[in-house]
C-alpha distance (Angstrom), angle and dihedral (degrees) to the residues before:
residue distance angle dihedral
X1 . . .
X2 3.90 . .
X3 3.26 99.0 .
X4 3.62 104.0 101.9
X5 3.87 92.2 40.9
X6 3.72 90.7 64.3
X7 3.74 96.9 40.0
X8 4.27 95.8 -121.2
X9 3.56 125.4 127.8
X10 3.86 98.9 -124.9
X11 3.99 147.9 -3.2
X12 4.16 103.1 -59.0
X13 3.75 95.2 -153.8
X14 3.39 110.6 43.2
X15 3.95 111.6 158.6
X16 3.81 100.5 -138.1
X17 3.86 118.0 118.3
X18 3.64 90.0 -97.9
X19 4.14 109.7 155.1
X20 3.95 89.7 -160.7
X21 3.44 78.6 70.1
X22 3.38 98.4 52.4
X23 4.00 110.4 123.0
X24 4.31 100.2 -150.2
X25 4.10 91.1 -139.6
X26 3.79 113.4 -179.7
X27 4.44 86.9 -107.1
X28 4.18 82.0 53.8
X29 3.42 105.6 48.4
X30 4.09 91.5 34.7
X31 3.84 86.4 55.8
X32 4.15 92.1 46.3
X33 3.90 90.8 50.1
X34 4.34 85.2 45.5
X35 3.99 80.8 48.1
X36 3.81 102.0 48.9
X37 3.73 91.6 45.6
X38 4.10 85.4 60.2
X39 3.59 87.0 57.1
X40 3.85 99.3 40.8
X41 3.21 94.7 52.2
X42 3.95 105.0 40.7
X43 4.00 98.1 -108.6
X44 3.94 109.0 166.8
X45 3.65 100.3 -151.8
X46 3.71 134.1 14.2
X47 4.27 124.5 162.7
X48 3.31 129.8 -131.8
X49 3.81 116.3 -148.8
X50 3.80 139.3 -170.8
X51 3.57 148.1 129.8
X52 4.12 113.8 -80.5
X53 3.82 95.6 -87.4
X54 3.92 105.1 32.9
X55 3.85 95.1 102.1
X56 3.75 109.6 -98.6
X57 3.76 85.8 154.3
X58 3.49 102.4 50.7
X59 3.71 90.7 43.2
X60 3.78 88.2 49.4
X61 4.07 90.4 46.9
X62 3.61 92.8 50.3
X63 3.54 95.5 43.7
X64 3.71 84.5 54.4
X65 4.01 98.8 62.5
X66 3.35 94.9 47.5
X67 3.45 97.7 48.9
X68 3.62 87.9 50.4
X69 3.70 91.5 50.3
X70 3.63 92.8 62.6
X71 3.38 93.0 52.2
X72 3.78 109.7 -93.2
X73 3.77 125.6 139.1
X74 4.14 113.0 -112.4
X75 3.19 134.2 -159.8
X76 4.18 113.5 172.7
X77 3.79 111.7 -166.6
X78 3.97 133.1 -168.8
X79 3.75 100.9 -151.9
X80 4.06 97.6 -171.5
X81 3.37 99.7 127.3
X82 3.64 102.0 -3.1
X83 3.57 119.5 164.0
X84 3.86 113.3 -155.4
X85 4.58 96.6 -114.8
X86 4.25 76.7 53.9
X87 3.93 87.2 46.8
X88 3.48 98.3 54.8
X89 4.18 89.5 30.3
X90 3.57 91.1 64.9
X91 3.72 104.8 38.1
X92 3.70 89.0 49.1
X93 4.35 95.5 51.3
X94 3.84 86.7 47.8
X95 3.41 97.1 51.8
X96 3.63 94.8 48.9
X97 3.56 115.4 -82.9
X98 4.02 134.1 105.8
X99 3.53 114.1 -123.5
X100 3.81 147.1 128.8
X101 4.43 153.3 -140.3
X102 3.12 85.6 -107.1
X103 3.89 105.5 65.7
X104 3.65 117.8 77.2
X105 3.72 126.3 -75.2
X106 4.16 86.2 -121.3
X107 3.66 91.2 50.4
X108 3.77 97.5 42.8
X109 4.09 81.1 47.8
X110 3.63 85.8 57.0
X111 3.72 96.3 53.7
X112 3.32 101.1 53.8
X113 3.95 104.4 43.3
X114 3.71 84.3 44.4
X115 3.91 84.3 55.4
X116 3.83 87.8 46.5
X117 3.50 86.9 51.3
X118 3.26 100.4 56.4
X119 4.10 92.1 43.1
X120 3.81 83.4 55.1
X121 4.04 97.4 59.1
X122 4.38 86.6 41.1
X123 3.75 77.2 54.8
X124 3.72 84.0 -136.3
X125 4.15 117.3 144.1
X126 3.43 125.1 -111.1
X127 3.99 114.1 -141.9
X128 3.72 113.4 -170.1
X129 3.80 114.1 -178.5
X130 3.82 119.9 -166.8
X131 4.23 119.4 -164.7
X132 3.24 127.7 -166.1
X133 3.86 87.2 20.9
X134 3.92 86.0 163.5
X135 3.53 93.8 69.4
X136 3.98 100.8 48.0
X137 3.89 117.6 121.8
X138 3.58 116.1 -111.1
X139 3.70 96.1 -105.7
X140 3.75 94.0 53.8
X141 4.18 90.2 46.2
X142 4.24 80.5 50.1
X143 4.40 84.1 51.4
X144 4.28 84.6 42.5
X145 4.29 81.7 60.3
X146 3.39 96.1 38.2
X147 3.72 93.1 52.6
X148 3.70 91.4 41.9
X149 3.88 91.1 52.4
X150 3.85 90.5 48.9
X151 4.15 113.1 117.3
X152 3.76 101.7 -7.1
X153 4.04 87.5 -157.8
X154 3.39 130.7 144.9
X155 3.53 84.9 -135.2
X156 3.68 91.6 55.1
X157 3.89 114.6 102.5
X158 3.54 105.8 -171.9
X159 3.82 122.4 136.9
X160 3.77 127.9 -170.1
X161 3.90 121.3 -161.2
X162 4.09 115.4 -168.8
X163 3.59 117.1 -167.3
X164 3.57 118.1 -171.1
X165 4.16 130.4 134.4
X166 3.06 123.4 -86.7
X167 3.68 106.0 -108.4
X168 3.77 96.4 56.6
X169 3.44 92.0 39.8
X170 3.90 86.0 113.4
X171 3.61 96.3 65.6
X172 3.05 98.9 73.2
X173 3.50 94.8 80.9
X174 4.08 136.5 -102.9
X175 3.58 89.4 -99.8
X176 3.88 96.8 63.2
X177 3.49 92.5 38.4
X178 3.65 93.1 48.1
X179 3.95 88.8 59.2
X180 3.68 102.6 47.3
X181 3.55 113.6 102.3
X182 3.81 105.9 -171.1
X183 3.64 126.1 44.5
X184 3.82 115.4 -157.3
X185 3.72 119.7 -172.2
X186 3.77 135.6 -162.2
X187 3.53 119.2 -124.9
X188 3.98 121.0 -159.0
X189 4.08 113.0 -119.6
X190 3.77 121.8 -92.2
X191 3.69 104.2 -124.1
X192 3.56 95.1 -102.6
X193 3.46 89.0 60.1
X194 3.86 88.8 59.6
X195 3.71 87.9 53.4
X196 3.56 95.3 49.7
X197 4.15 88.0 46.1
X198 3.72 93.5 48.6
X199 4.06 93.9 53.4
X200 3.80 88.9 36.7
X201 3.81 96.1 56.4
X202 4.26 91.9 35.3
X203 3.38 83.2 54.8
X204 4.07 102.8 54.9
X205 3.66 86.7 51.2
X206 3.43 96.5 54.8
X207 3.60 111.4 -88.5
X208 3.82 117.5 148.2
X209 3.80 104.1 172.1
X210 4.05 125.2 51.2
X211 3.37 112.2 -94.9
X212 4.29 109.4 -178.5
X213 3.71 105.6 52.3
X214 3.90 117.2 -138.2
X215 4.75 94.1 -87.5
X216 3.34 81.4 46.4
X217 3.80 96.0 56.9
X218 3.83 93.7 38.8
X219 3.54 90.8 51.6
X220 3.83 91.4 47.5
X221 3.67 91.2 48.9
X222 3.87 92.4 52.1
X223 3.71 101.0 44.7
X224 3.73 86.8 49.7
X225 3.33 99.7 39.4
X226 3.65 100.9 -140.8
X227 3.93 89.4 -60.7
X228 3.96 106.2 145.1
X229 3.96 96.8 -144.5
X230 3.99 92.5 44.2
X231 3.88 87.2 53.3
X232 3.39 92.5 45.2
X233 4.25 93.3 53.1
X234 3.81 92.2 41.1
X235 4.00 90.2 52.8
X236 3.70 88.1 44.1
X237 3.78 96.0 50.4
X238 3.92 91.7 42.4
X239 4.06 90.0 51.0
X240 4.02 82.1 53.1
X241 3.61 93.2 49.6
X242 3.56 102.9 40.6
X243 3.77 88.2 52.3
X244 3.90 96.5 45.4
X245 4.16 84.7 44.1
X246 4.50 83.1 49.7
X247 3.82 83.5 -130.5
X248 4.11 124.3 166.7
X249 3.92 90.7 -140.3
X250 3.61 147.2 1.2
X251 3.82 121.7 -105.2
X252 3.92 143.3 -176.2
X253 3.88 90.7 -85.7
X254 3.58 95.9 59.8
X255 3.42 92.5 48.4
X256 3.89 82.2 52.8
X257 3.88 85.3 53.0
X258 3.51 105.0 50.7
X259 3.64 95.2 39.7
X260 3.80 88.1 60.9
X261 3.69 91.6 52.6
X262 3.47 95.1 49.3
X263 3.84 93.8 47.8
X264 3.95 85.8 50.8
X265 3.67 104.4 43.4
């Protein structure tokens, strides 16, 4: 581990959905405030769109807490490979209620808009945050519409967040698109931006000298092209590196390095 040869207290860039290490980039927090005024003001469906990489899911898991910390009800919801009984399965447990794939599509219908219902009179939101929209089967996009369709009341505060990437945004039908009222795009970082991500994240794991000198950021930045989860790898691999190699810093050329190796493994 290289830990110990770069004096921090554990990896930096990690690629679970961990909000503490969320980096609050300009895109990020412009899409947050875009996603918070879908719930404040009662939106049903909004997309969120960005290259694979650019941290839909974090986005979406942040978003989650602190919608749930102001009191909404949450349900987050991986649909790769979703069939529609796991659809309504899922949404239904988070928000509250025991049920399972094996009841009937009508009855696990049931249990959830009776759920909504009863988040509707507590005049309490309902958030419902789909991943990897993209990749949903066309009967569980056709549940996404029904869902979205269901009590068209003013009253009615359900909101509807579809992440997906932005070149298979189309499959996920005319009729979804055709419904969402806000689109929210994804930007890749500027390279300063990287920079100020790389010392950021160093320094929550303990890092109290600058490790990537400035060619080795702009080289990082331009071989990942501003893509969060490619800068994170490439930083990851060159803190490997630069440990196994006992160097005092990381420059362009092992940037160069690791990039290769990645390309080639």
């Amino acid at each position: 581990m290289y830990q110990s040869h770069w004096g921090i207290e554990r990896s930096p860039f990690h690629s679970c959905l961990d909000p503490e290490s969320f980096y609050p980039s300009p895109t990020h927090e412009e899409a947050l405030a875009r996603l918070h005024y879908l719930v404040d003001q009662s939106r049903r469906l909004g997309l969120l769109l960005g290259p694979s990489g650019s941290g839909k899911s974090l986005l979406l898991e942040v978003f989650a807490r602190r919608c749930a910390a102001a009191g909404c009800a949450v349900a987050k919801v991986n649909l790769l490979g979703m069939e529609p009984e796991e659809l309504l399965s899922e949404l239904a447990c988070r928000l509250g209620r025991d049920c399972t794939t094996t009841q009937s599509v009508s009855a696990l219908w049931r249990i959830l808009t009776d759920r909504l219902a009863e988040l509707r009179y507590e005049q309490r939101p309902a958030v419902l945050l789909f991943d990897d929209a993209e990749c949903a089967y066309r009967p569980t996009a056709d549940t996404l519409v029904r869902i979205a369709q269901h009590h068209p009341l003013p009253d009615t505060r359900i909101t509807m967040i579809l992440a997906a990437e932005q070149v298979g945004a189309r499959s996920l039908g005319h009729r979804l698109l055709d419904l969402a009222e806000l689109r929210i795009d994804l930007e890749p970082w500027a390279q300063s931006e990287t920079g100020e991500y790389l010392t950021m994240t160093l320094q929550r794991a303990g890092c109290r000298s600058a490790v990537f000198n400035e060619p080795a950021v702009t080289r990082l930045h331009e071989l990942s092209r501003g893509v969060p989860r490619r800068i994170a790898r490439l930083a990851d691999l060159a803190l490997a590196a630069g440990a196994g190699g006992e160097l005092d810093g990381i420059d362009a050329e092992v940037i160069d390095s690791v990039h290769h190796e990645l390309c080639v493994s």
